[in-house]
N, C-alpha and C positions, 0 to 999 in steps of 0.2 A: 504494500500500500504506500506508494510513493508519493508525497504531495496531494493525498485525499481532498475533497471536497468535503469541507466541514460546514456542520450546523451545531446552533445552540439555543440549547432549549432552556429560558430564564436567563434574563439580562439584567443580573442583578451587578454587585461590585467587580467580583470575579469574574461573572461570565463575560462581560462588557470589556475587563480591562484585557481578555485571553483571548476574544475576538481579533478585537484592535490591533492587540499586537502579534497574533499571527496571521492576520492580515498585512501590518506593516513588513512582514518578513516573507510575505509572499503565496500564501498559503489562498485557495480559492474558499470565500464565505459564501456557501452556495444559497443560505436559508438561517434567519434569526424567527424566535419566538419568544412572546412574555405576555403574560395576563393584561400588562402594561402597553397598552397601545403606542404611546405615546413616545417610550421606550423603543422598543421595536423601530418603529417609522424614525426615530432619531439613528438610528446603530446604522440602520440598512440606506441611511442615507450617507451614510460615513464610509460608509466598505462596497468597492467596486463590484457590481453586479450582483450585491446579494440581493436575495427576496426577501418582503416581511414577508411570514408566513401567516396563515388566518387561524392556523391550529398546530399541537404540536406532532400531532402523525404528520402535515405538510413536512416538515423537517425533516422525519425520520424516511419520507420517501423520497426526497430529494437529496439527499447526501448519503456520504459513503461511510462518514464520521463521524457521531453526535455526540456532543457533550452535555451530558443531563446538567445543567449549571442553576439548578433552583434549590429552595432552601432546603437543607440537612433532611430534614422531616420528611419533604415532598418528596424524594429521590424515591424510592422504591414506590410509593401510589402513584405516580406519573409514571412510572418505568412498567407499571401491571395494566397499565392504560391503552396502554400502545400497543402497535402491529409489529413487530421484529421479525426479522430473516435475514440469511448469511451473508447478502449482499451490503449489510450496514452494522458497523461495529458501533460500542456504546461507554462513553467513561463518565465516569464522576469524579467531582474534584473534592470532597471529601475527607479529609486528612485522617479522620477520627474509623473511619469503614472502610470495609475490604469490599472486593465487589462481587460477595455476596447480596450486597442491595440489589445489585441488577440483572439477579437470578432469572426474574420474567423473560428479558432480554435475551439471556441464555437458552433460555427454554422454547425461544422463537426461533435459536440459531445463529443470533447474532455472537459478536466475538465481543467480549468483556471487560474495563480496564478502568483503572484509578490515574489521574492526574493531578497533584494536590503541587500545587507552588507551596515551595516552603519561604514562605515570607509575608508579610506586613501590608496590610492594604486598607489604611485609613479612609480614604474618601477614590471616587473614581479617577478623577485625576492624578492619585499618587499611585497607585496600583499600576495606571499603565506604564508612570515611571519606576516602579521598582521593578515589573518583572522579567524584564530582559538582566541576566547573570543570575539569575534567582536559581536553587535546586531544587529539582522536583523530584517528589517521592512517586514511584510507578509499579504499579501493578498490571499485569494483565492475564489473560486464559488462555491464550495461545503465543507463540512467540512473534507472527508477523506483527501484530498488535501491537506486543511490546518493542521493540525496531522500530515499528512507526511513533510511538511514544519519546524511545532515546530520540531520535530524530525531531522531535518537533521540539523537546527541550534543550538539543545543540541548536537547532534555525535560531532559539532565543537565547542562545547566547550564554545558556545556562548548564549545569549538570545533572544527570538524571541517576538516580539508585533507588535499586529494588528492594522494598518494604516487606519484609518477613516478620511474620510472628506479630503478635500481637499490635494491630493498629492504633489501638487506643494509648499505648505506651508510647510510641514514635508521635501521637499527637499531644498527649502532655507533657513531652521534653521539649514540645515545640514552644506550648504554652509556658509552660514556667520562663523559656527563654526571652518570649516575648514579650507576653503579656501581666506577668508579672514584674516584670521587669518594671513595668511600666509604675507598676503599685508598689514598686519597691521607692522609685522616685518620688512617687506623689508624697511616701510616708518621709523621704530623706528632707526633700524641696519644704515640704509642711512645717518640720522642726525652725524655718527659720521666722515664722510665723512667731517663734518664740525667742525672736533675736531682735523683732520690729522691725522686720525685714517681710516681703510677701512670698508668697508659693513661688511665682511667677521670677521673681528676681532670682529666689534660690535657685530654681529649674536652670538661671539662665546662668549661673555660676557653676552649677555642679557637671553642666554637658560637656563641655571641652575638658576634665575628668572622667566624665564616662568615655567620651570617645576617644581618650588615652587609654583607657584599661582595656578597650575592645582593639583598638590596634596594637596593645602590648599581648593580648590573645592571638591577634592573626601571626605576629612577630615569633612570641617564641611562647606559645600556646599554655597548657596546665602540666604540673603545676607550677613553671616559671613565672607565670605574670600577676603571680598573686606578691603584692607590695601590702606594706600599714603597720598597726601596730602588732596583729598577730602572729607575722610573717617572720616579726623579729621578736615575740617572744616577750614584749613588752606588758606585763602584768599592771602594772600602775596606772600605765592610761586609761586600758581599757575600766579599772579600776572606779577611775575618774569619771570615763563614759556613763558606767550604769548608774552613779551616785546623781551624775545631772540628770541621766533620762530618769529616775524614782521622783524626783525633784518637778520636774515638770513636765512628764511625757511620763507618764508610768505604763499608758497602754502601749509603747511601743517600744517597754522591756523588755517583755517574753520574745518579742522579731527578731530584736539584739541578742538574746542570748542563743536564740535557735542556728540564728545564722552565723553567730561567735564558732560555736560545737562543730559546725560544718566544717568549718573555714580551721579548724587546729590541724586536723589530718591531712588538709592540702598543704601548709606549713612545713609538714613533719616530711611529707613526701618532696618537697622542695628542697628540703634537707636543712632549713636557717633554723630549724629546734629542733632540739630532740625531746625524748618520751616525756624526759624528766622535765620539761620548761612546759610541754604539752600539758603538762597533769598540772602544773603551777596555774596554767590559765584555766584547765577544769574546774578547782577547787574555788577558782578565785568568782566564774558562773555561777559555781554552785552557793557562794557565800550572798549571791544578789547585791 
């Protein structure tokens, strides 16, 4: 399946921004669909020669490719909706399911697959700039499928690895990375709130810090790029730390301390402490 004629069914965040940009890479958009008319008639007026479609079997019988692209929930009741056969393969982008969702699919003879960008897509306009070099996680039921999948995440520029075992786990290492991350800032940025300082100022001080620790990550990865006070074994600060957060942050003790206990064994594995400095900084958690 060389350069398929794709459709997409739901033009939501994702589906819009995965159009677009295998569209811009060359790819024929034979066919969009979305409950959202409005939707629709905007995508298909963006991408050369596609059709709105008026339903989502349109789609499924005008292309060779379809990407189920609606929400989480609806994937498998849209996928039992429709007519399949072997002339039209079927993915979802789905990070969290295998594609087992789109068993129906299967059962009509179509060929089966997961395409899940692994990355960040705030609003549609950033989605379509993030996902050129993005990784995609891919799954699929036969291997032309999957070839065609590698393929369409090298046209974007990106790398593609195959998802074994359990899905759900590949998608909360995704989450913790991303979207906690996020809440881990909101809780960092917050604290200056108690400096008479705003979220917003702190946000704008602490970024050029994070985006030192994530390129000292790309640089010389874990556990080298762990720097601070725990790295070096420094019991008194952190000392210091918990005494101000009990003081005027006490709910975001227990964050500090959870995330303290993590962070000792990457330390240890760094090799700047050993067991015995390790257990100094345990006792010292344990004292609150």
């Amino acid at each position: 399946m060389d350069r398929p004629t794709l459709g997409f069914i739901g033009i939501g965040v994702v589906g819009g921004a995965l159009a677009t940009a295998l569209h811009d890479v060359g790819y024929p958009i034979a066919a969009v669909y979305s409950r959202r008319r409005d939707r629709v008639t905007r995508l298909a007026s963006l991408l050369a020669s596609s059709h709105a479609a008026d339903g989502p079997q349109d789609v499924v019988d005008r292309c060779e490719l379809v990407f189920l692209t609606v929400s989480d929930d609806a994937i498998r009741p849209v996928c039992e909706s429709l007519a399949w056969n072997a002339q039209t393969a079927v993915v979802h982008c789905n990070g969290a399911s295998s594609i087992d969702l789109l068993a129906p699919a299967a059962a009509g003879g179509s060929a089966t697959g997961v395409l899940h960008p692994l990355q960040s897509f705030p609003t549609p306009e950033q989605a379509v700039a993030n996902i050129p070099g993005s990784p995609f996680g891919i799954e699929a039921s036969d291997e032309q499928l999957l070839d065609t999948l590698r393929r369409i995440a090298a046209d974007l520029g990106g790398t593609a690895f195959v998802v074994r075992g359990d899905k759900a786990i590949y998608h909360a290492s995704a989450v913790i990375a991303s979207n906690y991350l996020v809440a881990l800032l909101d809780l960092a940025a917050g604290l200056w709130e108690r400096l008479g300082l705003t979220r917003d100022e702190g946000l704008r001080a602490l970024l050029p810090l994070v985006r030192g620790t994530v390129e000292n990550l790309e640089r010389v990865g874990l556990p080298d790029a762990l720097t601070g006070p725990i790295a070096r074994g420094d019991v008194g600060t952190i000392g210091r730390h918990l005494d101000a957060l009990a003081r005027v942050a006490p709910e975001v003790v227990p964050v500090y301390k959870e995330l303290a206990r993590r962070t000792i064994p990457i330390a240890m594995e760094k090799g700047t402490i050993d067991r015995a400095e390790g257990q100094r900084l345990v006792h010292r958690l344990e004292r609150g």
